[in-house]
C-alpha positions in Angstrom: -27.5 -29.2 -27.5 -30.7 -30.3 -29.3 -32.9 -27.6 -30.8 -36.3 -28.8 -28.9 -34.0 -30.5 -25.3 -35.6 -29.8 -22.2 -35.7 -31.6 -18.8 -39.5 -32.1 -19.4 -38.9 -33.6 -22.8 -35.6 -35.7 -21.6 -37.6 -37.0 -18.3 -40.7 -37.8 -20.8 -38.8 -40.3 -23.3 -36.6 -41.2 -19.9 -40.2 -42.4 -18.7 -41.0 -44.1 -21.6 -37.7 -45.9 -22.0 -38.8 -47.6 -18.4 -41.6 -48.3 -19.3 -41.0 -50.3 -22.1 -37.7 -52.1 -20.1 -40.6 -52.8 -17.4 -42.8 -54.1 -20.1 -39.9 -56.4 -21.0 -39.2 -57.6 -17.9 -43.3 -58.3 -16.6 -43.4 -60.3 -19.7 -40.1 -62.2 -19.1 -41.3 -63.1 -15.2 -44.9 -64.5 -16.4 -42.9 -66.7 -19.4 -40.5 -68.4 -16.2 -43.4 -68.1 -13.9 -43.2 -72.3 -14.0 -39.4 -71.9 -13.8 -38.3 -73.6 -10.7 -35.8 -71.2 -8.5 -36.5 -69.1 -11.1 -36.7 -64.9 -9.2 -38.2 -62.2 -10.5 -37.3 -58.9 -11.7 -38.1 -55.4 -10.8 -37.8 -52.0 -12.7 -36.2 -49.1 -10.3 -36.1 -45.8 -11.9 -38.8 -43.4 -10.9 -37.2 -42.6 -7.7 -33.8 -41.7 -9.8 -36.1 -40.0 -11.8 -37.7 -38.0 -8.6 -34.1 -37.1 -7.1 -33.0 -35.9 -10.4 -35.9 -33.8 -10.9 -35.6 -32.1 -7.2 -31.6 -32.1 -7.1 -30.1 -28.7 -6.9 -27.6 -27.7 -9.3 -24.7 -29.9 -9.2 -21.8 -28.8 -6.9 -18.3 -29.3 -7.9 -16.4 -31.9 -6.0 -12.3 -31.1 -5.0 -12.1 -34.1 -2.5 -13.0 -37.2 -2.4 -15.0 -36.3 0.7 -17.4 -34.2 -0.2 -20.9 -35.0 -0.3 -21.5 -36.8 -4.5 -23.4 -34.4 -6.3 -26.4 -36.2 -7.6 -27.2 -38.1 -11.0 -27.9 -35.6 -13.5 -30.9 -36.0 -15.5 -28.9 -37.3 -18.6 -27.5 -39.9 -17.1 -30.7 -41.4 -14.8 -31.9 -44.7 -16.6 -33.6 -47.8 -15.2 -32.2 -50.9 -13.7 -33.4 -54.0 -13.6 -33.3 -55.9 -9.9 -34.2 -59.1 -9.2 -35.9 -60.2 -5.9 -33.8 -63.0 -4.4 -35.5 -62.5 -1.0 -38.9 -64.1 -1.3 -40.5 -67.5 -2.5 -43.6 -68.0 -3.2 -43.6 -71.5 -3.8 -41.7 -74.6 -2.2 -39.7 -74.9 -5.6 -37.7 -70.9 -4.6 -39.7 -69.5 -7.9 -41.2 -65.9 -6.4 -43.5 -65.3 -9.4 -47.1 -63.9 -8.5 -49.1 -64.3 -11.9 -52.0 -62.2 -10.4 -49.4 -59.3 -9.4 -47.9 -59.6 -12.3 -50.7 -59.2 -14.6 -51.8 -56.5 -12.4 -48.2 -54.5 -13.6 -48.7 -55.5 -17.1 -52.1 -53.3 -17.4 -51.3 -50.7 -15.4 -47.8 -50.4 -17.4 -49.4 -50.5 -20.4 -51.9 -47.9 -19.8 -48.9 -45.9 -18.1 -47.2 -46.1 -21.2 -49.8 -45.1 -23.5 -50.7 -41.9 -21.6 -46.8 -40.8 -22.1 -46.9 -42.2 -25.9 -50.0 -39.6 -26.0 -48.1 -36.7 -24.0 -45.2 -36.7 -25.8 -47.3 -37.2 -29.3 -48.9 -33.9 -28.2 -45.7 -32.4 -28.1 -44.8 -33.3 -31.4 -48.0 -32.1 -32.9 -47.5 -28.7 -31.2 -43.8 -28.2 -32.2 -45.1 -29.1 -35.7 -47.8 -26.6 -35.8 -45.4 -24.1 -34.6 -42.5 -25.1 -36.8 -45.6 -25.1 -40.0 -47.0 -20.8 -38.7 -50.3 -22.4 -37.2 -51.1 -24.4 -40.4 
């Protein structure tokens, strides 16, 4: 187990992981926005993230009937879906430029308030680790 582990910690660079996979993938739908058929893609992870977070310890499972114990925190990551169920132009691409812009910045200032959180983090293991120096 890693000295500093914690679910906090693990959820925070989990967080950050998907948001720069989300980043990624905004930035790949606005380059095939004149794409024809071309569908775009979605980042799922939060809710993952949320039943992770609120799951109860996981139960053992002795048959194959039992209820699945859910996705421990470890293992949650993000997914990339595309939308195959909506056009937004005669041509089957689905791309919404002002929507998508719209992610980009509020992504990017998403992922610079975790780069911040977890930078504070760092800075206060290190003035531990350093006896308040």
């Amino acid at each position: 187990m890693e000295l500093f582990a914690s679910p906090v910690h693990t959820a925070l660079l989990k967080t950050l992981d998907a948001a720069a996979l989300r980043q990624r993938v905004i930035a790949d739908n606005l380059a095939n926005v004149d794409t024809p058929g071309f569908k775009k893609g979605v980042v799922r992870f939060e809710e993952e993230l949320k039943r992770a977070l609120n799951a109860p310890l996981p139960l053992r499972t002795t048959d194959p009937r039992h209820f699945p114990s859910p996705v421990p925190l470890e293992k949650v990551s993000p997914r990339v879906e595309r939308d195959y169920f909506t056009s937004m132009r005669a041509d089957g691409n689905n791309v919404d430029v002002d929507e998508q812009m719209v992610n980009l910045v509020v992504n990017a200032l998403f992922y610079h308030a975790l780069t911040q959180i977890v930078a504070g983090r760092y800075a206060s293991w290190h003035y531990v680790i350093n006896g308040g120096r």
